[in-house]
C-alpha positions, 0 to 999 in steps of 0.5 A: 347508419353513417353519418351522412344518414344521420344527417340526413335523416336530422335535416329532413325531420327539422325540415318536415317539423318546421313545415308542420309547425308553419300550417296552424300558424298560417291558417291563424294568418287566414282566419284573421283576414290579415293575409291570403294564401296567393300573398303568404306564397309571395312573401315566402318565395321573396323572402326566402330569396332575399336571405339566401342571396344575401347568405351568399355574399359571404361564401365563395362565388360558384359558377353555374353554367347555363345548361345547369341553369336550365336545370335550376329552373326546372327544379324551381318549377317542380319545387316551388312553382307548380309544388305551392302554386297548384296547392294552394288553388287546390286548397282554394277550390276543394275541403281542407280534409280531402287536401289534407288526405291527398298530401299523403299520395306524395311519398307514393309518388316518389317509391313509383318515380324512384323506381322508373328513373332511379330503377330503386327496387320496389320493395315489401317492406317500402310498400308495406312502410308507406302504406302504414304511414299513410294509415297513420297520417290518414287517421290524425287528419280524419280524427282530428276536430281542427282538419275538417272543413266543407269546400268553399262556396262555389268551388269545384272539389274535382279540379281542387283534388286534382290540383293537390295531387298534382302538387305531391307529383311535382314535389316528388318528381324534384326530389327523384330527378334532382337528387343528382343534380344538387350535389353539385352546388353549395346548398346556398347557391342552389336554393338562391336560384332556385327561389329567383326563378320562382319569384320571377315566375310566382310574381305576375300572378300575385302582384295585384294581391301584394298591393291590396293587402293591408299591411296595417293590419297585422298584428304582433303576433301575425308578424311573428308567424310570418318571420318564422315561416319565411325564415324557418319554415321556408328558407331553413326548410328548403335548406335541410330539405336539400341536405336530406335530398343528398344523403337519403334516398327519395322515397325514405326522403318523401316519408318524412313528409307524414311528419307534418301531421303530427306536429301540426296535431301537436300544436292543435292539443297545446293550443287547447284545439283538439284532444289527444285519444288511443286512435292518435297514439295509434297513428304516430306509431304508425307514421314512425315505424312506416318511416323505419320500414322505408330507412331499412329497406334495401336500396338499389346498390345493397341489392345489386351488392347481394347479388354480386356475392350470391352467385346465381341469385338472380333467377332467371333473365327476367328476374329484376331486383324490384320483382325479387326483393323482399327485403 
């Protein structure tokens, strides 16, 4: 593994870490009634935008023309508008369990994606690495005593589903289309753009929310939680998120997202929330060796390398890389 892997393997666990770390201490915020999922959305795109603006005041200026424009407000729709905006109106209309377990349909999404845009070979070992790592984040939400939850009163669970799933499709679709496009620009001057536009667009939906929080209310320990999932959870996040993005492909990249259930199932065990079992050990295997699965399967270019040096290889005419490989 080269060391652009490496670091992109490091960069999407930090990022996939700190998103774990960012959903008990935001379900905290919510429990104490000190601030809604629309406001907590809000305060991540505005302040992720102002520390991204600021961080480029002391880097070189980069000219974007406006067609790339064009294609950072695309990416910022995907991302961030559509990705947290439809979550978190899921979330609001169906159970936390069935959001929970509908989350784990994003790197799916991606392999299915990679494979129409990127034609990334759909592969034993992909399918099989996905499918365990849904299995295992499948059974730390479904075992544990904090992920449960009816939906909320007066809700509809069908269009909540749908909203969730909707938000995996967004994300995944970013990180399949742009994978290109973000090589382009210094990590900085993508992500402050990126988060304007979503700011711009996240902002008449929020403002009235924004007004009407008590702002007095929060707690030290509230206040705490909120800096670090602005600061860690939001802009050092997307920051690593977009590194991965460069040096990994999509669907190894969309893998990481199994990570988040185990550390947010770390934190419930330390906060005395839940208990650890077999079934739990069980599941963390599970998501790791599905995520090694993915890393080692081969990519388009390997295949297309193995047949250039095996003459013949490729069967017939109709034999495509993503019909053959097995690797």
């Amino acid at each position: 593994m080269d060391k652009s892997s490496c670091r992109g393997h490091a960069a999407m666990l930090g990022a996939n870490v700190m998103w774990g770390l960012m959903s008990p201490l935001a379900k905290m915020l919510f429990v104490g009634g000190a601030l809604t999922p629309l406001v907590l959305t809000d305060l991540r795109i505005f302040g992720a935008m102002v520390l991204f603006w600021l961080v480029s005041f002391f880097q070189k200026p980069e000219h974007v023309p406006h067609r790339d424009m064009l294609r950072l407000l695309g990416a910022s729709l995907l991302a961030i508008v559509f990705n947290q905006g439809a979550f978190i109106f899921g979330v609001g209309l169906t159970s936390p369990a069935s959001a929970s377990v509908i989350t784990t349909s994003m790197p799916l999404w991606a392999m299915v994606l990679a494979a129409v845009f990127l034609r990334e070979p759909v592969t034993g070992k992909k399918v099989l690495g996905i499918a365990s790592g849904a299995a295992g984040a499948l059974l730390l939400i479904l075992g544990s005593s904090t992920g449960g939850g009816a939906a909320p009163e007066g809700a509809n669970p069908v269009l909540g589903d749908v909203l969730v799933l909707l938000a995996q499709l967004s994300y995944a679709s970013y990180i399949v289309l742009f994978k290109g496009f973000v090589s382009r620009y210094s990590l900085v001057t993508i992500m402050k753009w990126m988060f304007t536009y979503a700011f711009i667009f996240t902002l008449p939906f929020s403002y009235r929310s924004l007004l009407a929080t008590r702002w007095d209310l929060l707690a030290p320990a509230d206040v705490a939680s909120l800096l670090f999932i602005v600061a860690g959870a939001t802009f050092g996040s997307y920051l690593l998120a977009v590194v991965g993005q460069k040096a990994l492909r999509p669907t190894v990249a969309g893998m990481y997202n199994y990570v988040q259930p185990v550390v947010a199932g770390v934190v419930a065990l330390w906060w005395g929330l839940d208990t650890f079992n077999v079934v739990k050990g069980l599941a963390v295997v599970l998501i790791f060796g599905g995520v090694w699965l993915v890393t080692v399967s081969r990519s388009r270019s390997e295949l297309e390398a193995y047949h250039a040096r095996t003459p013949g290889s490729r069967g017939s005419k109709s034999s495509s890389p993503t019909e053959r490989a097995d690797g």
